[in-house]
SETOR-354544 format. One record per residue (C-alpha): residue in three letters; x, y, z. Coordinates in pm, 1 decimal. Layout:
REM residues N
 type     east    north       up
  ALA        X        Y        Z
...
REM end
This chain:
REM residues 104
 type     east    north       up
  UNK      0.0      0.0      0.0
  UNK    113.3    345.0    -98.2
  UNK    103.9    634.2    109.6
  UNK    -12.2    942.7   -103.2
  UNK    207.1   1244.1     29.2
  UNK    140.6   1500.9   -225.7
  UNK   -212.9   1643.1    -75.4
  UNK   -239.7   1864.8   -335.1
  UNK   -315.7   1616.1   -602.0
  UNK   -626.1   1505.0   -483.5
  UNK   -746.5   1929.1   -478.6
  UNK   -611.7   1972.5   -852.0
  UNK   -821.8   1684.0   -991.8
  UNK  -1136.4   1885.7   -960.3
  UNK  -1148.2   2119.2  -1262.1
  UNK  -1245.4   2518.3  -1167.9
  UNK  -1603.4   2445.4  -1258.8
  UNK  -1645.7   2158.6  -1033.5
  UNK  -1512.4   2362.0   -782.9
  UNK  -1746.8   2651.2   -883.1
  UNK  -2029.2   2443.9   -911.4
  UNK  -1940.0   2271.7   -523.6
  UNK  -1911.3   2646.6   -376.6
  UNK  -2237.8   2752.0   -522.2
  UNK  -2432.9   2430.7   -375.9
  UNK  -2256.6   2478.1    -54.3
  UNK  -2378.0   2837.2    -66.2
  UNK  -2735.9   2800.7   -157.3
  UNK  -2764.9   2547.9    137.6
  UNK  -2684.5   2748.6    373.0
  UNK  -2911.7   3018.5    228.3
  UNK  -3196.1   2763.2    274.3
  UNK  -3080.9   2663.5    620.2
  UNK  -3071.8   3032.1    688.0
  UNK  -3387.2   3065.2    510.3
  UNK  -3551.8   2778.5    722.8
  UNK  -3471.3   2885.5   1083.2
  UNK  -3592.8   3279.2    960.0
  UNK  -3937.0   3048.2    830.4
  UNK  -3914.4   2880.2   1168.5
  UNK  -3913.2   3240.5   1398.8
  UNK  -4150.8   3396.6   1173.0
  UNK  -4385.4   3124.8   1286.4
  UNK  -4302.9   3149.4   1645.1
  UNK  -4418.5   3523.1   1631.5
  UNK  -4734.5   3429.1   1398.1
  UNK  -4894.3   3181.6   1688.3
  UNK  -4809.9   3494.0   1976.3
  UNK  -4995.5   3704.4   1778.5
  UNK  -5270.5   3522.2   1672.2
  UNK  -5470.6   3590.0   2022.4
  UNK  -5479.6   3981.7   1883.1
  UNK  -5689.5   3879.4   1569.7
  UNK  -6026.2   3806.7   1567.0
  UNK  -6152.7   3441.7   1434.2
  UNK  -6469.5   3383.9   1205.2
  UNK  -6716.5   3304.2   1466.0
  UNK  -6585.9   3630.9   1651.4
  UNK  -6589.2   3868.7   1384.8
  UNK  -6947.0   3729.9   1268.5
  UNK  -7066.1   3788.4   1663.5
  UNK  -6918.0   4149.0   1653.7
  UNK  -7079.4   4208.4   1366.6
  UNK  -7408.1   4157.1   1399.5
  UNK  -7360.4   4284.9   1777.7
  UNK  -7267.8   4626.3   1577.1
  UNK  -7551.6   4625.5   1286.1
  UNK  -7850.8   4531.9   1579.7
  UNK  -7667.1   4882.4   1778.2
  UNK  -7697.4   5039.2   1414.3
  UNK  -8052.4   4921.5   1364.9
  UNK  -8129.0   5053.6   1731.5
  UNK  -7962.9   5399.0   1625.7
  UNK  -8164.2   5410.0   1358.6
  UNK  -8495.8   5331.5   1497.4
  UNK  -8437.1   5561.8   1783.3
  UNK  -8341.8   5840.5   1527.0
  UNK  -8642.0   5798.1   1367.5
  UNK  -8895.4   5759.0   1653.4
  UNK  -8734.6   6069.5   1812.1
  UNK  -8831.1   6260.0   1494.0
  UNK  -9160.9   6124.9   1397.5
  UNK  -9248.0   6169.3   1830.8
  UNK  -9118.5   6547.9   1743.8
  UNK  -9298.4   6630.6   1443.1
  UNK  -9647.1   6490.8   1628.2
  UNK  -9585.2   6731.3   1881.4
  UNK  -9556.6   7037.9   1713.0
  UNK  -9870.0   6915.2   1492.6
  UNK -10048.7   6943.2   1786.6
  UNK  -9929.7   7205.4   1936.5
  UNK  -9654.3   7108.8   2202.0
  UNK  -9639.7   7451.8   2369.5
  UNK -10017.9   7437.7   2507.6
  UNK  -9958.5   7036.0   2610.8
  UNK  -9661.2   7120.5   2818.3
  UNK  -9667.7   7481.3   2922.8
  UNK -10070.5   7568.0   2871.2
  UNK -10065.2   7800.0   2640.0
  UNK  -9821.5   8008.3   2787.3
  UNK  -9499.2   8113.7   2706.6
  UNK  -9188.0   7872.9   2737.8
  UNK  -8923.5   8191.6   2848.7
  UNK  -9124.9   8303.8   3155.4
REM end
């Protein structure tokens, strides 16, 4: 058995592409490693901040909790006018005050 001592043979049999092409593979696997534990964080942070978002069911409950409020508005708006306008049909002043004058 022979003992190689020239270490630098082995190194010149690879040709500059070879060599090129190994330093490029080397280099995009660590940019997916990289790429992979930055994947792995991001997804970390994602599940804290999940408990600030609202789900389906919650948004659906909030929203209909808001559009019956709406609705109430609304109807409130309304009934406050129409309740208004009666009164000064029928004379408001002489209901309330009797005839007299409101600044007195």
């Amino acid at each position: 058995m022979r003992i190689n001592e020239n270490n630098h043979a082995y190194y010149e049999s690879y040709n500059c592409k070879i060599q090129k092409r190994v330093e490029y593979v080397l280099d995009y696997t660590i940019k997916i490693t990289k790429l992979k534990r930055l994947l792995s964080e991001i997804r970390k942070e994602a599940i804290k901040l999940k408990e600030f978002f609202w789900n389906d069911d919650e948004l659906k409950a909030k929203r209909d909790a808001v559009n019956f409020f709406d609705a109430r508005m609304q109807a409130m708006a309304y009934y406050t006018l129409h309740n208004l306008e009666k009164y000064q049909q029928q004379g408001w002043k002489e209901l309330t005050y009797g005839g007299g004058n409101i600044d007195e």
